[in-house]
C-alpha positions as CSV (number, residue, x, y, z in Angstrom):
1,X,15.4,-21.8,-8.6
2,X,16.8,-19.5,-11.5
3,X,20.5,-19.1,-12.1
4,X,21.8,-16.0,-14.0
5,X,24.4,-15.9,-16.3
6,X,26.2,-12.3,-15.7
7,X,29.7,-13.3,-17.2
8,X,30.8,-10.8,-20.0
9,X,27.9,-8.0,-18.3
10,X,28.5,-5.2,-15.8
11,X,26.3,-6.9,-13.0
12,X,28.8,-8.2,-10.1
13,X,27.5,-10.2,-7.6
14,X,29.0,-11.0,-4.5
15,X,27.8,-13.4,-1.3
16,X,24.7,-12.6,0.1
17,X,23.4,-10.2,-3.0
18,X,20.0,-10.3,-3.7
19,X,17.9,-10.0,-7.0
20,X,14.4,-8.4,-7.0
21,X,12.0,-9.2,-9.5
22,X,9.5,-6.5,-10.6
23,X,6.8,-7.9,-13.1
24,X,4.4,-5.6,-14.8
25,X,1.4,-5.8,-17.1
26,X,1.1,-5.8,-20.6
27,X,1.1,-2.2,-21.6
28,X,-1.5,-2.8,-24.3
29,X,-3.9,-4.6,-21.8
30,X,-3.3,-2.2,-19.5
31,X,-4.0,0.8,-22.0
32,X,-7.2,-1.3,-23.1
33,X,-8.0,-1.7,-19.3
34,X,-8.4,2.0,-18.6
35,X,-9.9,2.7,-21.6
36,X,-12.9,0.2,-21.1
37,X,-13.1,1.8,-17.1
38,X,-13.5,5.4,-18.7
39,X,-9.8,6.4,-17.0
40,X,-7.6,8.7,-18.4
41,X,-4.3,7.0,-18.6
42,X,-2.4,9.5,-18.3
43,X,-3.7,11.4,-15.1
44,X,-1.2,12.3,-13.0
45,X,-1.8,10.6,-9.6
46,X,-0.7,11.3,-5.9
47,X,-0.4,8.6,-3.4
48,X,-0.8,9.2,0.3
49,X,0.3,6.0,1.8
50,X,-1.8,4.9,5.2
51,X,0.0,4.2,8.3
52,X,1.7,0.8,8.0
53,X,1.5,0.3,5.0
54,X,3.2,-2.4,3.0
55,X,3.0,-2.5,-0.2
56,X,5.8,-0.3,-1.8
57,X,3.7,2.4,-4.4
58,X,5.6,5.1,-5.8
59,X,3.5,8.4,-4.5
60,X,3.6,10.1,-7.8
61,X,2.7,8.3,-10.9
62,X,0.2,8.3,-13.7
63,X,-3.3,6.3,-14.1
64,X,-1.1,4.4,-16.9
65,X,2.0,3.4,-14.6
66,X,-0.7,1.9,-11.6
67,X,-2.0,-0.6,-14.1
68,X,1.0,-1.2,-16.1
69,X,3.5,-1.6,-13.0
70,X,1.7,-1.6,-9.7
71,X,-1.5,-3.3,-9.7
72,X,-2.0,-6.9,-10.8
73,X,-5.4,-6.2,-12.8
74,X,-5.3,-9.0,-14.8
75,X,-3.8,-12.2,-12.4
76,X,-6.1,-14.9,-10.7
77,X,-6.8,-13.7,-7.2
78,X,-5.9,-16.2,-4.5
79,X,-8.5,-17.9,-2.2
80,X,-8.3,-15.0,0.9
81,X,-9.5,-12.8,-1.9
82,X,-12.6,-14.3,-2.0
83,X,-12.7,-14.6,1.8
């Protein structure tokens, strides 16, 4: 459970609002990441999603963005990964 305090900010909130959390990867790590794969970080890259699909991507973005705000490169997979 996390309360916000948005008193004194330009959020409003009213009843049945909803807040979505984005996280994202170091940007250092992730820099460090593509480097030690041999990827260009800043290839532009087109995303084609498959038929049902979903997990939101957006379908332009560079090699940088997918491992700094897409992928989770550097979490502890869960047990079904392992599966």
């Amino acid at each position: 459970h996390y309360e916000f305090e948005i008193k004194g900010t330009p959020v409003s909130y009213r009843t049945g609002d909803s807040l979505a959390v984005w996280p994202r990867n170091d940007a250092k790590k992730a820099e460090e990441f593509c480097t030690m794969m041999g990827y260009d970080a800043g290839q532009q890259l087109q995303v084609v999603p498959t038929e049902g699909a979903r997990n939101w991507c957006p379908q332009e973005l560079s090699v940088r963005q997918l491992f700094t705000h897409v992928l989770d490169v550097f979490g502890k997979p869960n047990k079904k990964f392992f599966d």
